[in-house]
VOBA-1610 file (N, C-alpha, C; in pm, whole numbers, padded with zeros to 5 digits, always signed):
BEGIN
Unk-03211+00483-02652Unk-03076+00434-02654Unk-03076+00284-02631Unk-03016+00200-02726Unk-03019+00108-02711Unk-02875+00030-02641Unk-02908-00083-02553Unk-02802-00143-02438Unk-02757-00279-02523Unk-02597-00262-02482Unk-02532-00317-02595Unk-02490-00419-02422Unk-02469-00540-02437Unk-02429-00726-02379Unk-02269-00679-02408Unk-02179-00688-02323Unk-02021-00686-02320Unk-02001-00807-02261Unk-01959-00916-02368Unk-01930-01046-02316Unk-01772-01074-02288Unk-01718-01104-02220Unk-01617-01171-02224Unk-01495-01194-02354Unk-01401-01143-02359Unk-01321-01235-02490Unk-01285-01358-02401Unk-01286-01430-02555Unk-01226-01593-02531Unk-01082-01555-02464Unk-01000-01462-02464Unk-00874-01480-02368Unk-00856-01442-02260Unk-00988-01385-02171Unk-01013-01302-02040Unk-00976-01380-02005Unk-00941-01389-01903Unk-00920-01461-01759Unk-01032-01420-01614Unk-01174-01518-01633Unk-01234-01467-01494Unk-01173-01443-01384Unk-01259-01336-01315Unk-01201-01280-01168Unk-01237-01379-01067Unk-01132-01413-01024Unk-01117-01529-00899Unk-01227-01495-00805Unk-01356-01574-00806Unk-01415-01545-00670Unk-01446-01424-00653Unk-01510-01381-00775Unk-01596-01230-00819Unk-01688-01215-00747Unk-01805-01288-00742Unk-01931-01282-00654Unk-01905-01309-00517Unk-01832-01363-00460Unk-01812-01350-00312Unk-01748-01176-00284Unk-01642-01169-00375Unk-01556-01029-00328Unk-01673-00903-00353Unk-01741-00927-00479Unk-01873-00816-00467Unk-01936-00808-00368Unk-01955-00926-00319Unk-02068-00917-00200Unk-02011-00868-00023Unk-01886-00916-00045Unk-01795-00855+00076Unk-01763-00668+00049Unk-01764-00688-00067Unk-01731-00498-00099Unk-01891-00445-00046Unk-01928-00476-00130Unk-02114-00415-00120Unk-02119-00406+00047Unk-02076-00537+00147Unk-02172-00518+00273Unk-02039-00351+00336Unk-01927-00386+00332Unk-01837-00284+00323Unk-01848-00173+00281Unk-01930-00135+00181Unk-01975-00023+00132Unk-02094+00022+00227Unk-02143-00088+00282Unk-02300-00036+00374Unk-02235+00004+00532Unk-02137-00052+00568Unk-02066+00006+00644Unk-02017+00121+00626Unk-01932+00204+00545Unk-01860+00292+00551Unk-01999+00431+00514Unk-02113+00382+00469Unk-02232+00469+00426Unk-02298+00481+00533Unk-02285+00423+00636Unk-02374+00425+00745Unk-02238+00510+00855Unk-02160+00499+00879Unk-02080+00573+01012Unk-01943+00609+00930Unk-01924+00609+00765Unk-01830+00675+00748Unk-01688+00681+00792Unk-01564+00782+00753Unk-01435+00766+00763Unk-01380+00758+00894Unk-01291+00779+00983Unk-01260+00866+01062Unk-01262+00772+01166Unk-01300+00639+01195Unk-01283+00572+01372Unk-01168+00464+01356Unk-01176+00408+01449Unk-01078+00318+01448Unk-01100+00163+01375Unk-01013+00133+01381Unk-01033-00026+01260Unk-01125-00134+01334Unk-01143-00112+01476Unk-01208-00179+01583Unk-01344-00154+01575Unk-01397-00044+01522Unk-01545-00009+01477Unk-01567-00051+01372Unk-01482-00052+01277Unk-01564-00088+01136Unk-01562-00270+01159Unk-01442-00343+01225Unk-01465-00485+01251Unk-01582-00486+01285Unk-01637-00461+01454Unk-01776-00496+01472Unk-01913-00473+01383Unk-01881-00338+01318Unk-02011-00310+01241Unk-01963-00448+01090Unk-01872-00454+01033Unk-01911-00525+00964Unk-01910-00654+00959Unk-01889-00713+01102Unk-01889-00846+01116Unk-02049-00842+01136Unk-02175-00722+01183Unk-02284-00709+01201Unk-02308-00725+01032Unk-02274-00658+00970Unk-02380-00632+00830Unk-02315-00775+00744Unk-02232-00872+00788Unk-02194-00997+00748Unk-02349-01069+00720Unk-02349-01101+00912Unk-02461-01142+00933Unk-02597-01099+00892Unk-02575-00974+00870Unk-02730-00962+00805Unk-02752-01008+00675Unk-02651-00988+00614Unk-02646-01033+00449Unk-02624-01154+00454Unk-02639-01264+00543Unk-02606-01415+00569Unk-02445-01470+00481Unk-02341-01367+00520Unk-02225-01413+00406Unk-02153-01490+00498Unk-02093-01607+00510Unk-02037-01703+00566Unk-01902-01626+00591Unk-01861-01630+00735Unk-01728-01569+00756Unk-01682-01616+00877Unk-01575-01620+00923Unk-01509-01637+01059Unk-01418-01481+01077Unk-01433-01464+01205Unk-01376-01361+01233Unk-01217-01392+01340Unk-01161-01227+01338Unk-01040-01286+01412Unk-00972-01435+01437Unk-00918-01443+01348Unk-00917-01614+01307Unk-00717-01564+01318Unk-00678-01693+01454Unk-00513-01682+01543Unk-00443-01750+01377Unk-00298-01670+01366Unk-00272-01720+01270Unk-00118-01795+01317Unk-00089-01918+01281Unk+00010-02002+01326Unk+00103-01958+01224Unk+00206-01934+01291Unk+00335-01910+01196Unk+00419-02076+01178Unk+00475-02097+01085Unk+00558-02204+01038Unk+00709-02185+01037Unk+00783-02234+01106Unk+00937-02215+01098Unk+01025-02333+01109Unk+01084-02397+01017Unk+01153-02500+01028Unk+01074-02600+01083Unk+00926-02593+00994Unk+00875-02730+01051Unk+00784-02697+01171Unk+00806-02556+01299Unk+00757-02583+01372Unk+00658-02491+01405Unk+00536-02482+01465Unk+00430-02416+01442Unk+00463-02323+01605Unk+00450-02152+01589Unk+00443-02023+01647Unk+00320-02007+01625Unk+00312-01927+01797Unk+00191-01843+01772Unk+00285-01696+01812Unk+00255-01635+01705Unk+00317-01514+01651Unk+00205-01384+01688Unk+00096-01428+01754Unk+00006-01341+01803Unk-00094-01248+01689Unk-00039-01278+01539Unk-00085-01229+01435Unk-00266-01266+01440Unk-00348-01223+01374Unk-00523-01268+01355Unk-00555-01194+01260Unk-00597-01290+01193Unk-00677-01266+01046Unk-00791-01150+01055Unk-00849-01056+01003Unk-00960-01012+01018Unk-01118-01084+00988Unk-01073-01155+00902Unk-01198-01227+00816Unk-01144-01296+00761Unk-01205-01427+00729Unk-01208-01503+00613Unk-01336-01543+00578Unk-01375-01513+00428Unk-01524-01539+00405Unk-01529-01727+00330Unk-01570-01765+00398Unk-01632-01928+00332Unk-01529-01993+00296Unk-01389-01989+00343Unk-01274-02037+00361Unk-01228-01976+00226Unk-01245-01906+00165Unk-01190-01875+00023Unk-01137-01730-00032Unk-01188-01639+00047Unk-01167-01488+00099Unk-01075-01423+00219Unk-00936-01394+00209Unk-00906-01355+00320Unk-00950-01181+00326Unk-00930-01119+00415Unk-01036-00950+00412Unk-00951-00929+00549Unk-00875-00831+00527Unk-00804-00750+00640Unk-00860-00580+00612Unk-00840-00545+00734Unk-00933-00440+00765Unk-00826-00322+00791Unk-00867-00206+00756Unk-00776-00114+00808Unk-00801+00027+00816Unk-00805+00149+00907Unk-00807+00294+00896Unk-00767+00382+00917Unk-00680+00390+00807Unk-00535+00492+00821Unk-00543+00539+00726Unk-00466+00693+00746Unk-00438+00783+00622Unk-00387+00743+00492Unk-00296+00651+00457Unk-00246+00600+00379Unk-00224+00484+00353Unk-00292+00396+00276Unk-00203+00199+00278Unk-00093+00265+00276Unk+00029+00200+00314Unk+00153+00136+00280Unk+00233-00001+00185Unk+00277+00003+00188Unk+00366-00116+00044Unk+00361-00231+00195Unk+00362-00232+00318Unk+00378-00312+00438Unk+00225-00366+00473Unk+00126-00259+00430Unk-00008-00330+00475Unk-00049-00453+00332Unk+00007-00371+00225Unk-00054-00500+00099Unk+00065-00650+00118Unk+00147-00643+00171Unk+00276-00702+00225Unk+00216-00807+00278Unk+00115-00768+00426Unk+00073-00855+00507Unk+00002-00899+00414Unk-00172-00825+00370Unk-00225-00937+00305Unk-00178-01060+00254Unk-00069-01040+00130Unk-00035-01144+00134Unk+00083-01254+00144Unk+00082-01221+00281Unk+00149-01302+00349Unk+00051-01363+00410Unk-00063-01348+00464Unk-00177-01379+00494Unk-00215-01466+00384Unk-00244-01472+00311Unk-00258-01578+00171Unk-00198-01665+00149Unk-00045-01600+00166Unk+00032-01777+00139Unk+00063-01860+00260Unk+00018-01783+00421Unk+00031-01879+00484Unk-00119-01972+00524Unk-00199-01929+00465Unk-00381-01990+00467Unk-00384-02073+00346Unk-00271-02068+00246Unk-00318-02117+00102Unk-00471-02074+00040Unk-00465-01940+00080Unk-00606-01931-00007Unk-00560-01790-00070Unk-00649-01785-00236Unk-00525-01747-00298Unk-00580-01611-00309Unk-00748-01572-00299Unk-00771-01378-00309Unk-00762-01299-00159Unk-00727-01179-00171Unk-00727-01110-00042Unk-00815-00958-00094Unk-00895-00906-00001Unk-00915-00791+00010Unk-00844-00704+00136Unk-00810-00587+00098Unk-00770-00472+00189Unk-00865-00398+00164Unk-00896-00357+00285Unk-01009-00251+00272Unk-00970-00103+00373Unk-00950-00028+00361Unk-00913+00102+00432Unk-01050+00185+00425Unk-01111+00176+00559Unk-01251+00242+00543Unk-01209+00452+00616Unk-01038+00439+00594Unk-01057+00576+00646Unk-01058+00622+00489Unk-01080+00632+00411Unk-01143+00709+00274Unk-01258+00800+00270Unk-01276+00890+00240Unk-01408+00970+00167Unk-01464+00859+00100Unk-01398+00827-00003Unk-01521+00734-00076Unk-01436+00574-00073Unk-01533+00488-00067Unk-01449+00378+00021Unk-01381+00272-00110Unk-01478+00306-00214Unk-01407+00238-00354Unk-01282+00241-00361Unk-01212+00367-00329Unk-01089+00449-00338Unk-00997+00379-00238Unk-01043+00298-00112Unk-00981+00232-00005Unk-01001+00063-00011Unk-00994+00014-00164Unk-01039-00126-00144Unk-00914-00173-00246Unk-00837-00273-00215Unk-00744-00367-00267Unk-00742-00480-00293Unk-00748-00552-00418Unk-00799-00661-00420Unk-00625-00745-00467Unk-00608-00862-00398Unk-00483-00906-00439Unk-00494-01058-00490Unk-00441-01111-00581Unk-00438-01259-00569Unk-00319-01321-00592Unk-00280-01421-00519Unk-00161-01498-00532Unk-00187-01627-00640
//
């Protein structure tokens, strides 16, 4: 069987910051393969702020997010889950269901960082493909 090259049409539009979001899914995927569905969003943070570092992917964690109001800067107590290499925001989550309120935050999370891709990731899934949201503003 011969393997057929699927190039691009001239009117695609590349995926914003493809190879970073692969590489944040992939270490995410080594997380949810190693301890699976079912704990709290506080376990999968630490384990995958661990398999970050092993895969050397540039990230800041729990990162305080300043709210803006008429000019004047709140701390609204909100925190980022991740941001990978200032260009990735990645909120974390493990619950039975996203909601229209969790893709909401993401990005609101985006337009107040000005950075324009977000992942949601819901590692309470069977299969975690099935729990990953990719958004861009």
């Amino acid at each position: 069987m011969q393997r057929r090259l699927v190039t691009p049409q001239k009117n695609e539009i590349p995926l914003l910051e493809r190879e970073l979001t692969e590489k944040i899914i992939g270490a995410a995927i080594e997380v949810h393969r190693m301890i699976g569905p079912g704990l709290l969003e506080s376990a999968y943070q630490l384990c995958l702020a661990q398999e970050n570092r092993v895969q050397k992917l540039p990230f800041e964690e729990q990162i305080p997010l300043k709210l803006k109001y008429k000019g004047i800067e709140l701390d609204g107590g909100y925190k980022i889950d991740f941001i990978f290499d200032k260009r990735v925001v990645v909120e974390l989550k493990a619950v039975e269901t996203v909601l229209h309120v969790h893709e909401a935050q993401l990005l609101t999370y985006l337009k107040l960082t000005g950075i324009h891709v977000g992942l949601l990731i819901n590692f309470n899934t069977p299969v975690l493909k099935n729990g990953i949201y990719r958004r861009v503003l």
